[in-house]
Wavefront OBJ file of the C-alpha trace (Angstrom):
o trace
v -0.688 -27.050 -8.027
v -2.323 -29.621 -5.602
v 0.386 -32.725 -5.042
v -1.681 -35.843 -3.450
v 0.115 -37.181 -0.789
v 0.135 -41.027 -1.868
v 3.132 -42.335 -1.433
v 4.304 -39.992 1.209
v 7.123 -37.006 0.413
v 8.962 -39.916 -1.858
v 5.946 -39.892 -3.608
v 5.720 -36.190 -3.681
v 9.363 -35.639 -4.556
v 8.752 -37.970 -7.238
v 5.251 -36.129 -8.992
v 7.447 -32.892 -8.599
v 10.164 -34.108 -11.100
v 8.089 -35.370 -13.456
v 5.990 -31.900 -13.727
v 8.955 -30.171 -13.641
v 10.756 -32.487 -16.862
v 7.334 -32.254 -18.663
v 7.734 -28.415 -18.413
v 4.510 -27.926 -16.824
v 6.368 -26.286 -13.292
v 8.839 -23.963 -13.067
v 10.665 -23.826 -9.900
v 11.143 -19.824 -8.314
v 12.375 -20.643 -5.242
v 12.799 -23.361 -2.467
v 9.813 -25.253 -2.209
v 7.873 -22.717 -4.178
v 6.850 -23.260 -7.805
v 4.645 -21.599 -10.304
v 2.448 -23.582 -12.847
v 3.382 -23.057 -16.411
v 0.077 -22.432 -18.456
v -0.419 -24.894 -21.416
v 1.639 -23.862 -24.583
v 3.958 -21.567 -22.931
v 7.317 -22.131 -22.902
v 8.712 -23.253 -19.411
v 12.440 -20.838 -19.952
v 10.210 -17.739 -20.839
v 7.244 -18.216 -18.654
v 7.699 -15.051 -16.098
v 5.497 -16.086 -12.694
v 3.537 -12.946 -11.488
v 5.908 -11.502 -8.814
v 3.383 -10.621 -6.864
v 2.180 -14.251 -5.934
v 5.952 -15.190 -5.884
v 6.617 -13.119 -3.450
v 3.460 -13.867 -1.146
v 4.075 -17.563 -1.547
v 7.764 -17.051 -0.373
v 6.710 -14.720 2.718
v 2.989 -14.738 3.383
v 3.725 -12.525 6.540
v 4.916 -9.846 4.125
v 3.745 -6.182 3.236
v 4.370 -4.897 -0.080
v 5.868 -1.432 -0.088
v 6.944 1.435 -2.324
v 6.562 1.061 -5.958
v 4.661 -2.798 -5.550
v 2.581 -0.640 -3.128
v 1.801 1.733 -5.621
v 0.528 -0.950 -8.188
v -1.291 -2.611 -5.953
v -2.968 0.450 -4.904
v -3.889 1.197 -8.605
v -1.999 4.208 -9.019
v 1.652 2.765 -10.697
v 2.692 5.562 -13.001
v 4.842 3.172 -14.964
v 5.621 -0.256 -14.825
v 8.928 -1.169 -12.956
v 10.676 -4.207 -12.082
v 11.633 -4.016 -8.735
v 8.716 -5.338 -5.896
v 10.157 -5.085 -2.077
v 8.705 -6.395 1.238
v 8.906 -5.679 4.391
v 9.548 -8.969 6.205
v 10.618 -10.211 9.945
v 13.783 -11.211 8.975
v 15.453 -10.159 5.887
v 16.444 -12.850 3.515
v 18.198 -12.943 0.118
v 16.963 -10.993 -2.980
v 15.100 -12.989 -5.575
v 15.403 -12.550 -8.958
v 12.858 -14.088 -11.775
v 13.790 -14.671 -15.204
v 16.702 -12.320 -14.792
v 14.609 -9.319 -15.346
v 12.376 -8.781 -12.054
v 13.900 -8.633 -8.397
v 12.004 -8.910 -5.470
v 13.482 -7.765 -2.200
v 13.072 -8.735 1.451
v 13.610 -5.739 3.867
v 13.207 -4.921 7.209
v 10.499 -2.845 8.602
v 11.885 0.734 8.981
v 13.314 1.346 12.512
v 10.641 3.976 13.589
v 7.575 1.746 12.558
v 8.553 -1.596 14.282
v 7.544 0.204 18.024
v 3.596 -0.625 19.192
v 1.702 2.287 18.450
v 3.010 2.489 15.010
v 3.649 -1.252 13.766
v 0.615 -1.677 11.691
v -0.268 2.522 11.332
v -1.349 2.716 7.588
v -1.062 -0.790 6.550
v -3.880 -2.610 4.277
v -5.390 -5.595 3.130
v -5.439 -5.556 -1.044
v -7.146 -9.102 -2.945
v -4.935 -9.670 -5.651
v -6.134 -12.314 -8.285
v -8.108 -13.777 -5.414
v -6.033 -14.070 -2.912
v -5.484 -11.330 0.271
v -2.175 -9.763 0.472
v -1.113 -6.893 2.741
v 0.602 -3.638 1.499
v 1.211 0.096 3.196
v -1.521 2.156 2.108
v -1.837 5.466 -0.309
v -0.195 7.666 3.440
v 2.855 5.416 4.459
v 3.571 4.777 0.699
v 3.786 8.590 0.298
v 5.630 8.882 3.308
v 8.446 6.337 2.635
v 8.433 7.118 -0.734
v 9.370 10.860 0.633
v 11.879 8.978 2.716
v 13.659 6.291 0.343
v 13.205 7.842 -3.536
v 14.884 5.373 -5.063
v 12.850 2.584 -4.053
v 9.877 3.869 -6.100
v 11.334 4.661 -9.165
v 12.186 7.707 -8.274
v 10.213 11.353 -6.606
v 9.010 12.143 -10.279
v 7.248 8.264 -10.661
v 6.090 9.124 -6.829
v 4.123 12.066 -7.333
v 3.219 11.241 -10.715
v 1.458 8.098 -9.120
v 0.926 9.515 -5.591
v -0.957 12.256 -7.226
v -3.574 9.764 -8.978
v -5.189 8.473 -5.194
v -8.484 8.504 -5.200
v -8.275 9.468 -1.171
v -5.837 10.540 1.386
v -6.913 10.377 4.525
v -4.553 13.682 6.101
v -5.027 12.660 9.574
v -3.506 9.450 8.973
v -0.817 10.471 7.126
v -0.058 12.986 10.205
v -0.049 10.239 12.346
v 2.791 8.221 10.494
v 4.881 11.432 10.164
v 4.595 11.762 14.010
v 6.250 8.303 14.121
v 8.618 8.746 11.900
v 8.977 12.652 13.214
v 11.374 14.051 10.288
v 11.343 17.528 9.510
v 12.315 16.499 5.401
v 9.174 14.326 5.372
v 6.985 16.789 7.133
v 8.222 18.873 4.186
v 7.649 16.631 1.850
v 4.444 15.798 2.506
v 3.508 19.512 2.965
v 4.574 20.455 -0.116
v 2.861 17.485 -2.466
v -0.244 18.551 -0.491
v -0.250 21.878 -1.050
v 0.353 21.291 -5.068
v -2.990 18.499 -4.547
v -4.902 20.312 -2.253
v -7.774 20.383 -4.282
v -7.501 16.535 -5.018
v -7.211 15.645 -1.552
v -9.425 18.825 -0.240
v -6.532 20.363 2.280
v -7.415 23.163 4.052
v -5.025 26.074 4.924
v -5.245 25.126 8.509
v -3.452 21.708 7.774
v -0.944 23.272 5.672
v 0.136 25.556 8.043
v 0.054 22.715 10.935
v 2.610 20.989 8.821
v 4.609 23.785 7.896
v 5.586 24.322 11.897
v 7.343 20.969 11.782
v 9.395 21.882 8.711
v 13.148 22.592 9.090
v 14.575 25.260 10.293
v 16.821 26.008 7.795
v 16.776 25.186 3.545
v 17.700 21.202 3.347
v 17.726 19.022 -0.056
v 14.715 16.369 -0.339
v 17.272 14.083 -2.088
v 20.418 14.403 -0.053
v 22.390 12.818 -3.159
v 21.771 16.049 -5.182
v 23.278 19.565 -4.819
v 20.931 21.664 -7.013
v 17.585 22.418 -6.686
v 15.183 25.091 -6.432
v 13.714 26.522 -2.491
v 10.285 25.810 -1.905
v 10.427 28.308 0.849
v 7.462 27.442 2.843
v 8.818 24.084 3.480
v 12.031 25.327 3.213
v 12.863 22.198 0.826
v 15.058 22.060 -2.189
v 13.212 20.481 -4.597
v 14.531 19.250 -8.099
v 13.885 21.999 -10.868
v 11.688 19.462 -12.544
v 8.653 19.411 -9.306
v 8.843 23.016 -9.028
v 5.980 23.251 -11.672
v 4.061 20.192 -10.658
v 0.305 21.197 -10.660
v -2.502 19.502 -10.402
v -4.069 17.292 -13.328
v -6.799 19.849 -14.304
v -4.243 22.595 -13.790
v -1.984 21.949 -16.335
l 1 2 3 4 5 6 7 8 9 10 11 12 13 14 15 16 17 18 19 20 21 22 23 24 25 26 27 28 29 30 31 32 33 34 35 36 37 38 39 40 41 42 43 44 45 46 47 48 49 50 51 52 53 54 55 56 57 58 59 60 61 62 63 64 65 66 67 68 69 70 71 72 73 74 75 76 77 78 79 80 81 82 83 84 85 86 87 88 89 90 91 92 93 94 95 96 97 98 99 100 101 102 103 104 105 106 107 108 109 110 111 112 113 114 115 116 117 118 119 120 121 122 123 124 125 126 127 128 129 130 131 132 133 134 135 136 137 138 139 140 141 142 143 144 145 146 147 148 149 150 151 152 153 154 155 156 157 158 159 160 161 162 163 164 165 166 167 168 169 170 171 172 173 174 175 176 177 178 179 180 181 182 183 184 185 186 187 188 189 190 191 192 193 194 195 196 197 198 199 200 201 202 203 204 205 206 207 208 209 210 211 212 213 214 215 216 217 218 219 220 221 222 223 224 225 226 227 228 229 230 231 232 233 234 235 236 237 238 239 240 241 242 243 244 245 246 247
């Protein structure tokens, strides 16, 4: 909402108390507030945390599972929406239901050549906000589970892309150059290969980067069954993970 500046920031101070008694504001954040559409009430009017969020750090980049929406492939709807930021501030929470975290970007992507490696432009109701595309949001999904609801909401929505682009995705595992996520990745391409049209050559270029010996893809679990080429443990519930048309 547009604040003339007539009567300087007394003035402006001034208009913002009144809008915000009349219940036609709600306040989210310092300086930041959200205009309450006519009729609703102000206490259970939730702002889209998606504008929240760019309003509070316009040089942020959605990731993981507020990635995943934005790309159009959300599984499920979840109430958690993270950024990566310069400099990490406080979470935010709106209405007491819906956090939105400020992190910092992952150690192995802040160096030159892979800063900006698989990062995107995405216009949200009209306005231009930047997220990690379909690769790094597999890739970090792979590499921090529980920030996208989990490797079963991953896949599920990971396995609805429309495109992967494979040398891409190679490129941000050379940055972040683990053998788990060269697993990872392997694996959810070889159960997609058709989707994403991978050839045997790739999967066998990604299987020489695997480890050397069996290693859990969620180190907080001790079962699991061995994917042997990628010599992953995978929970019993991927094993059988096919394809759309192949189930």
């Amino acid at each position: 909402m547009a604040l003339a500046p007539a009567g300087g920031r007394k003035g402006t101070v001034e208009r913002l108390k009144y809008y915000l008694k009349a219940g036609k504001l709600k306040l989210v954040a310092r300086g930041i507030y959200a205009v309450v559409p006519p009729g609703v009430p102000v206490k259970t009017y939730q702002p889209d945390p998606f504008l929240v969020a760019a309003a509070v750090r316009p040089d942020g980049v959605f990731a993981y599972h507020g990635a995943l929406e934005l790309l159009g492939a959300a599984h499920s709807v979840w109430m958690r929406y993270s950024l990566y930021v310069e400099n990490r501030r406080r979470p935010l929470r709106l209405n007491n239901s819906t956090d939105i975290r400020f992190l910092e970007h992952p150690g192995p992507m802040r160096t030159a050549p892979c800063r900006n490696l698989g990062l995107r432009k995405i216009e949200y109701r009209g306005k231009l906000v930047q997220a990690t595309g379909p690769e790094r949001t597999l890739v970090e999904g792979f590499r921090r589970p529980a920030e996208v609801g989990g490797l079963q909401e991953l896949i599920n929505s990971a396995g609805g892309f429309v495109v992967l682009d494979l040398g891409l995705l190679q490129e941000i595992l050379h940055c972040y150059n683990i053998a788990n996520l060269w697993a990872a990745a392997g694996w959810f391409l070889e159960r997609f290969r058709r989707s994403f049209h991978v050839t045997e050559g790739v999967l066998d270029q990604m299987a020489q980067r695997c480890p050397r010996a069996p290693q859990y893809l969620e180190r907080s679990r001790r079962e699991g069954v061995l994917a042997p080429r990628w010599n992953l443990l995978l929970p019993e519930e991927l094993v059988n993970l096919r394809e759309p048309d192949e189930r």
